[in-house]
Backbone as CSV, one residue per row, in Angstrom:
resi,resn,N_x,N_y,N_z,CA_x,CA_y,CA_z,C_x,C_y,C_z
1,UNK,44.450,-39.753,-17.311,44.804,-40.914,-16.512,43.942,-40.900,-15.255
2,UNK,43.137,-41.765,-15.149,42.560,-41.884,-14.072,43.437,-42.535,-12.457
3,UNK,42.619,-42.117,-11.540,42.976,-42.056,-10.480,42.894,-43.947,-9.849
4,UNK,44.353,-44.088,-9.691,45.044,-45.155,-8.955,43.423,-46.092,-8.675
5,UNK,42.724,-45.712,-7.515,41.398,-46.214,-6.915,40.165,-45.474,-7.503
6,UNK,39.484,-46.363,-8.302,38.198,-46.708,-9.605,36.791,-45.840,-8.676
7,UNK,36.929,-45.776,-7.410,35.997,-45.049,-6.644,35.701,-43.701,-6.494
8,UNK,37.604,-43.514,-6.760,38.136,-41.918,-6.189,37.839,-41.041,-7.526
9,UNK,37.051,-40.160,-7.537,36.242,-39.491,-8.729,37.557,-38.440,-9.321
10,UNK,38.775,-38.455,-9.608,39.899,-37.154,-9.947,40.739,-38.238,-11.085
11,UNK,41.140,-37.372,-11.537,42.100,-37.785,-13.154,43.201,-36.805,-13.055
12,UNK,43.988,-37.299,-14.238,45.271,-36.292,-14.486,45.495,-36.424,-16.201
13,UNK,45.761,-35.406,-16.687,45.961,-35.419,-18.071,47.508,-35.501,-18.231
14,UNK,48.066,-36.129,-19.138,49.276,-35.932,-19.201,49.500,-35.491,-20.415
15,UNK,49.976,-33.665,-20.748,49.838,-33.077,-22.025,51.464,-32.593,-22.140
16,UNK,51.792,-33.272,-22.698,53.111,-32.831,-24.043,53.036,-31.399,-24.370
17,UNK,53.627,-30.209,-23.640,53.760,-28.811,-24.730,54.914,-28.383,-25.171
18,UNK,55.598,-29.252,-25.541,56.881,-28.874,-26.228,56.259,-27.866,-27.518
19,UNK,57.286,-26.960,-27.529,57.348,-25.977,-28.398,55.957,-24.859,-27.988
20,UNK,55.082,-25.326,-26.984,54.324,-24.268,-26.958,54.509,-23.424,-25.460
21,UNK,54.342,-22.001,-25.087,54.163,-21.683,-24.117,53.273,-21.788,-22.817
22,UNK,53.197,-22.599,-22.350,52.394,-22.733,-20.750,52.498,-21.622,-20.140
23,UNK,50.992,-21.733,-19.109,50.506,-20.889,-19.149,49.922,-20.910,-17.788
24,UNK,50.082,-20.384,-17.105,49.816,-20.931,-15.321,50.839,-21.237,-14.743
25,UNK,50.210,-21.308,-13.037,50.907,-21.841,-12.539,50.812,-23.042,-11.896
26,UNK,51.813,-24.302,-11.412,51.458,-25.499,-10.434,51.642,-25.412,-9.530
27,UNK,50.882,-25.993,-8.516,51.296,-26.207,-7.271,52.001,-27.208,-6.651
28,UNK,53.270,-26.696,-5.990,54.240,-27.417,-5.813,53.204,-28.626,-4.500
29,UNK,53.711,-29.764,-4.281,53.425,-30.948,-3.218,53.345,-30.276,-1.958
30,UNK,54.116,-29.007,-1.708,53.999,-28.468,-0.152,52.831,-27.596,-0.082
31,UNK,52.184,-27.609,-1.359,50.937,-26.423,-1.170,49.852,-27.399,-0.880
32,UNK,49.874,-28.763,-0.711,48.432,-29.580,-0.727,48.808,-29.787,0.285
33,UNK,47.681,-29.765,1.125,47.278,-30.245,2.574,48.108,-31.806,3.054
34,UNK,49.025,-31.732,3.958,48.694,-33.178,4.303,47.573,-33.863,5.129
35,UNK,47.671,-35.105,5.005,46.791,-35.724,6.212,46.772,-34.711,7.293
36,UNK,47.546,-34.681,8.329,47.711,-34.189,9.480,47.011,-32.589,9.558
37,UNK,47.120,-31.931,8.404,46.580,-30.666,8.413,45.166,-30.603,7.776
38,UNK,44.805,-32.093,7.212,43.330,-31.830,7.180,42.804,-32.509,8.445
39,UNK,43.677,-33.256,9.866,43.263,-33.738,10.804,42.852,-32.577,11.518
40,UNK,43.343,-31.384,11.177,43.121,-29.794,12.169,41.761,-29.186,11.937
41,UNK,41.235,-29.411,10.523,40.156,-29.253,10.216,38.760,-29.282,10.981
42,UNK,38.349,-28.453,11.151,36.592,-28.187,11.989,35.603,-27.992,11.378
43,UNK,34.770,-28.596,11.332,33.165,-27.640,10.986,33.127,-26.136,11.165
44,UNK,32.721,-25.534,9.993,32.537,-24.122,10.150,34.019,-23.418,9.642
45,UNK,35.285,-24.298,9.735,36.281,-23.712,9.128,35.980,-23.274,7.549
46,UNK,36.717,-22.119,7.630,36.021,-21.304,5.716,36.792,-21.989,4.904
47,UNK,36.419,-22.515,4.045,37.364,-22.844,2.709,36.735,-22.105,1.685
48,UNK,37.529,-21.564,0.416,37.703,-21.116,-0.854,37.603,-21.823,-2.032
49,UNK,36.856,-21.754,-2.723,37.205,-22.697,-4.146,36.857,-21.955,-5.555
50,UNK,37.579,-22.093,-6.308,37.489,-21.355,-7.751,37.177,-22.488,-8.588
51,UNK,35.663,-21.990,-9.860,35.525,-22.114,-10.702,34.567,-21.542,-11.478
52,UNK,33.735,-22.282,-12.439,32.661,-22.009,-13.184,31.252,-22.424,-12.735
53,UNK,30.919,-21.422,-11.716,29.372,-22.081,-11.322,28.707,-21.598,-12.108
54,UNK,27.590,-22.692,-12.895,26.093,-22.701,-13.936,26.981,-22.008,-14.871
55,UNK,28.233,-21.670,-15.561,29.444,-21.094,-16.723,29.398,-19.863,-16.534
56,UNK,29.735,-19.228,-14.995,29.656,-17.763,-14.593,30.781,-17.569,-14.751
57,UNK,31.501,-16.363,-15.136,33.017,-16.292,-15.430,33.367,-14.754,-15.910
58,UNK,34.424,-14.340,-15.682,34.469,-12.767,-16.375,34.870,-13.196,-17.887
59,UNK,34.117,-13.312,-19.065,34.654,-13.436,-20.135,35.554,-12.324,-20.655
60,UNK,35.525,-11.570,-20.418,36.598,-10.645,-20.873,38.164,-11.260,-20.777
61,UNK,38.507,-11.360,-19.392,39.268,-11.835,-18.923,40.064,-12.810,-18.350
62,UNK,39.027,-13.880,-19.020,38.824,-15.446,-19.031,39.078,-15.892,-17.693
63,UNK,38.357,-15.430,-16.430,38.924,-15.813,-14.969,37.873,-16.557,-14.900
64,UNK,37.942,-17.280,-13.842,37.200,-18.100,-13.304,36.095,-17.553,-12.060
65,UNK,35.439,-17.338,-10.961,35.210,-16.629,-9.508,35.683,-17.405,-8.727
66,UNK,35.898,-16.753,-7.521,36.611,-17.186,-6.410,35.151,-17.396,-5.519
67,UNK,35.244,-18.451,-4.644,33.650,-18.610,-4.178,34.699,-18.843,-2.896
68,UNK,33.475,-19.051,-1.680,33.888,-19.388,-0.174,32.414,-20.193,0.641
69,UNK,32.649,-21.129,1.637,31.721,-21.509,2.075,32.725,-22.106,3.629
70,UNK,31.978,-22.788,3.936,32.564,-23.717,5.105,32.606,-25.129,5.346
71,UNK,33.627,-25.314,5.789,33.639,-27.372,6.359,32.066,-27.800,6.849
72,UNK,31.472,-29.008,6.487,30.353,-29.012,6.925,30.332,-30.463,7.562
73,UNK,31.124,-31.800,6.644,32.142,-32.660,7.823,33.219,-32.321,7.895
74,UNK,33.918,-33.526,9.155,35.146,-33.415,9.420,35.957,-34.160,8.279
75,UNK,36.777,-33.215,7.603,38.201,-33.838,6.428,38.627,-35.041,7.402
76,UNK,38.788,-35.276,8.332,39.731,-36.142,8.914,39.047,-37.553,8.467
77,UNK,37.657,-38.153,8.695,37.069,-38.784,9.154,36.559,-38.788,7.078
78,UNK,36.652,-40.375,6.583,35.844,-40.588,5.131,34.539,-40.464,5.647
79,UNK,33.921,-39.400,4.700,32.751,-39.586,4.732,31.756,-40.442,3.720
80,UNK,30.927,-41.074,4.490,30.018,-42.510,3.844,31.390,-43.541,3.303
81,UNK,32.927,-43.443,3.992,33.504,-44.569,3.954,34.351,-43.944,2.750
82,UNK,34.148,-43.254,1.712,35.076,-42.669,0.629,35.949,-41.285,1.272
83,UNK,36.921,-40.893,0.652,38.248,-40.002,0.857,37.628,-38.721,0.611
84,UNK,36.504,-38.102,0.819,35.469,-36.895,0.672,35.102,-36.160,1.674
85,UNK,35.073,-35.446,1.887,34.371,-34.365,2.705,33.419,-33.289,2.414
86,UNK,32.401,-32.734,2.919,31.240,-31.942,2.302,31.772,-30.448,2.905
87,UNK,31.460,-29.472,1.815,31.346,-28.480,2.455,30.543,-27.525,2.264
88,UNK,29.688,-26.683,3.004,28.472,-25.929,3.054,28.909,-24.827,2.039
89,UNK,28.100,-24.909,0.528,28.733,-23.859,-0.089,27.710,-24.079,-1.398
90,UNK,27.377,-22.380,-1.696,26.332,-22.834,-3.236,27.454,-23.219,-4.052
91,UNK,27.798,-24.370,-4.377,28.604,-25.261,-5.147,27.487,-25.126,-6.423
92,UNK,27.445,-25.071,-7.673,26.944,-25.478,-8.576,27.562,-26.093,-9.659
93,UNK,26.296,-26.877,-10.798,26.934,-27.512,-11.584,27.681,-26.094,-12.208
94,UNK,29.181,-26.892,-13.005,30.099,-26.575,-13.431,31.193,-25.887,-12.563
95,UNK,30.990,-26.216,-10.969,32.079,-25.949,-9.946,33.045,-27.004,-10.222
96,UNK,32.446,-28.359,-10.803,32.699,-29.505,-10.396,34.284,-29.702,-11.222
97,UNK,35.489,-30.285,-10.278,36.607,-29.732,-10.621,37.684,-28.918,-9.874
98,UNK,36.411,-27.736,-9.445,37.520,-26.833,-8.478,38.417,-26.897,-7.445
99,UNK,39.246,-26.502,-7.275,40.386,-26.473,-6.152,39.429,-26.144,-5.114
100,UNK,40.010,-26.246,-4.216,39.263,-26.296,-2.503,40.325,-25.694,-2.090
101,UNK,40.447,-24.625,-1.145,41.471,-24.005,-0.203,41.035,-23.509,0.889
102,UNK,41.910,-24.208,2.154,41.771,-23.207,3.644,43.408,-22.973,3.767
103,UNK,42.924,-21.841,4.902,43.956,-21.357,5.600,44.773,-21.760,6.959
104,UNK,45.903,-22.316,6.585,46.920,-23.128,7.470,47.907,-22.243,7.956
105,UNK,47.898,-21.403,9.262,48.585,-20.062,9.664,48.279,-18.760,8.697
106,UNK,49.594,-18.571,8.359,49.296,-17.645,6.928,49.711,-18.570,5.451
107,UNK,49.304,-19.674,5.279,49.367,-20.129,4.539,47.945,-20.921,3.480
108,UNK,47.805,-20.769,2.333,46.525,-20.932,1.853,47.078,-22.439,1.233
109,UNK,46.502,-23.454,1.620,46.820,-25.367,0.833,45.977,-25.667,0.303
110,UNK,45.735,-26.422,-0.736,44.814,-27.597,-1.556,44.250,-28.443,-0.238
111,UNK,42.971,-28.297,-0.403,42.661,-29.516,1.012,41.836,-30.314,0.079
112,UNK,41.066,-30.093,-1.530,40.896,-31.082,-1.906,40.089,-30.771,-3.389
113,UNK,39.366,-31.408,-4.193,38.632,-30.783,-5.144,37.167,-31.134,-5.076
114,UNK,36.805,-29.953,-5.831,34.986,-30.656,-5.662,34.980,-31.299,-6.689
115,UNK,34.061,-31.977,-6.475,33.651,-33.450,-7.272,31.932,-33.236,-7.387
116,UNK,31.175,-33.077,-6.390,30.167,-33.102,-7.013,29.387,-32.014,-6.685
117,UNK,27.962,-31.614,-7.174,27.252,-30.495,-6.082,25.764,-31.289,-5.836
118,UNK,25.555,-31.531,-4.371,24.810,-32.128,-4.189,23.008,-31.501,-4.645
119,UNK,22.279,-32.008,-5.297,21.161,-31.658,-5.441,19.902,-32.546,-5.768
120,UNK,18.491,-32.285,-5.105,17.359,-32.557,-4.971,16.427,-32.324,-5.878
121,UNK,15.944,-33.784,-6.211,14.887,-33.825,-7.138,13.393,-33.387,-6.422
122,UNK,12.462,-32.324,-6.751,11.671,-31.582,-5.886,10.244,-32.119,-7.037
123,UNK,8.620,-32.325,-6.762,7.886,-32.288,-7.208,7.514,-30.505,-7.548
124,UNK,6.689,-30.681,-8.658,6.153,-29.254,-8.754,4.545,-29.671,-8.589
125,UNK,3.989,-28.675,-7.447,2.980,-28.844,-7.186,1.906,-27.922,-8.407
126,UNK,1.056,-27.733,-8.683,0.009,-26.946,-9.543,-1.155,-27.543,-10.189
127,UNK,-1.713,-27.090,-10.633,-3.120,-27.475,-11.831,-2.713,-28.515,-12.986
128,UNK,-3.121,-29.652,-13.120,-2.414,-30.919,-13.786,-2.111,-29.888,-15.278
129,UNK,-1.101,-31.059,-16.265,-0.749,-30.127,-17.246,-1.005,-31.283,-18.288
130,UNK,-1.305,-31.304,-19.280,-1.304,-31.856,-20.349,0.047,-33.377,-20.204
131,UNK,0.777,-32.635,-20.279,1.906,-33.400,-19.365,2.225,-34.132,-18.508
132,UNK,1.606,-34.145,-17.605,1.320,-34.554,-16.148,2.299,-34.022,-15.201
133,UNK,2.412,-34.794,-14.090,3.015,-34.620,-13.009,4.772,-33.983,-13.334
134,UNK,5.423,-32.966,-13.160,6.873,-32.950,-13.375,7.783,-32.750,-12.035
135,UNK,9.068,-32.679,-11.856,9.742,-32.595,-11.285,10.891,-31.627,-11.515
136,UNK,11.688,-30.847,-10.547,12.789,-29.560,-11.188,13.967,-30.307,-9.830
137,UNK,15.629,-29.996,-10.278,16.070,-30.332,-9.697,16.815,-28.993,-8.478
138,UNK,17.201,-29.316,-7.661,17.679,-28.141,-6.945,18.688,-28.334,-6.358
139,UNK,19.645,-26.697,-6.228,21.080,-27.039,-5.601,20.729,-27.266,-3.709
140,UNK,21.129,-28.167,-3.232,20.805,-28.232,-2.169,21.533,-27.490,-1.391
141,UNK,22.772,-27.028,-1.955,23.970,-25.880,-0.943,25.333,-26.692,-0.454
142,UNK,25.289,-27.827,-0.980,26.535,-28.791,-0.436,27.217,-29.198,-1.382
143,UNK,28.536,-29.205,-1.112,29.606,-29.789,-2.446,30.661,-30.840,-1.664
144,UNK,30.705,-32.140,-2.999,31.222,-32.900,-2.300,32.815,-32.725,-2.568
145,UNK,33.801,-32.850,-1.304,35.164,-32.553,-2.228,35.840,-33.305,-1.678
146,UNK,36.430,-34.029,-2.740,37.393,-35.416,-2.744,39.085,-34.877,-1.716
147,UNK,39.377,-35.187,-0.985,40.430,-34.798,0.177,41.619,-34.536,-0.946
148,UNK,42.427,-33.856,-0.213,43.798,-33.300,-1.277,44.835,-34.347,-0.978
149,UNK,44.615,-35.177,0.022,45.363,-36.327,0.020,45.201,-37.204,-1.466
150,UNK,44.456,-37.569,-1.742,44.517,-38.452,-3.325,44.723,-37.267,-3.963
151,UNK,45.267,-36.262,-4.034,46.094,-35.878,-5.298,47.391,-36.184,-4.903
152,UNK,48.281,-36.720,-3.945,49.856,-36.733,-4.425,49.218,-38.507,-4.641
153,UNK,48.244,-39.640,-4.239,48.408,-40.812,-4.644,47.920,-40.651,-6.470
154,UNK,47.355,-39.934,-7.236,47.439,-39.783,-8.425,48.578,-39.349,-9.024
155,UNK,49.045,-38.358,-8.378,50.825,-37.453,-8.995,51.699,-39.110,-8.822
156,UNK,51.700,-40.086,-7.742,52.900,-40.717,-8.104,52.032,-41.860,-8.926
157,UNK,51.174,-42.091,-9.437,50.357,-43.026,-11.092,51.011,-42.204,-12.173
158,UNK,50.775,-40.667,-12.040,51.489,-39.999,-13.179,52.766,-40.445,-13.067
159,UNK,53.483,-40.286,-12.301,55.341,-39.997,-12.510,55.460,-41.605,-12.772
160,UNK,54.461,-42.730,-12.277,55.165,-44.019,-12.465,55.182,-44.191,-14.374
161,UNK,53.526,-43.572,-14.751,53.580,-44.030,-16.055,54.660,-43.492,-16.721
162,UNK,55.628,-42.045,-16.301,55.905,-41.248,-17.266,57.334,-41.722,-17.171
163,UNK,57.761,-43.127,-16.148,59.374,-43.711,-16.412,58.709,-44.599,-16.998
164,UNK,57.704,-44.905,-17.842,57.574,-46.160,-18.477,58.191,-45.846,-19.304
């Protein structure tokens, strides 16, 4: 199920496991950031995010890595006008997805998910090639992450469809 506003890059699956065992855990609504606590938010504040950068992962143990970087805008303030914020972090493809977490006292919240990892199309300079001219793309070090505020406006699209 996609997200309420066609702009806002996050979905929700709605999966039926009757009869099977689940497997994880959720995070209750008090673990995601509100507004007000991503208004506290600074540049340089550390955030955390877990996933699969370029499909790095302990296969043994099917975990994901725990990565860290920092606020690079302000959460408070849309950046380029959308519900996003950047944060300074080798984000790579297959981060895209991950939970985002800072620290609120002693408390760790959802402040939002990454969505994209920003990167640069670079010329390759050398001796012409049969081929010609090519180009390689590069992680530029920035990930874009959609605010943890549009996850409770997606949770109530879920709960509306699920009294249909």
């Amino acid at each position: 199920m996609p997200h309420p506003l066609a702009e806002v890059d996050l979905g929700a699956a709605i999966v039926n496991a009757v009869g099977l065992d689940a497997k994880g855990l959720m995070l209750a609504p008090e673990q995601v950031a509100t507004q007000a606590q991503l208004d506290e938010m600074r540049c340089a504040d550390p955030v955390w995010f877990v996933g699969y950068p370029d499909g790095w992962r302990d296969e043994l143990h099917n975990l994901p890595l725990m990565r860290r970087g920092s606020v690079s805008s302000l959460p408070r303030l849309p950046f380029d006008g959308r519900p996003e914020f950047i944060i300074d972090a080798q984000a790579f493809p297959g981060s895209s997805g991950s939970p985002v977490f800072a620290q609120f006292g002693d408390e760790m919240k959802l402040v939002g998910v990454l969505t994209e990892t920003a990167m640069r199309t670079s010329p390759v300079e050398g001796p012409p090639t049969i081929l010609g001219r090519f180009t390689v793309e590069e992680v530029v070090g920035l990930g874009i992450v959609i605010r943890g505020t549009e996850i409770h406006a997606l949770l109530d699209a879920v709960r509306a469809r699920m009294r249909e």
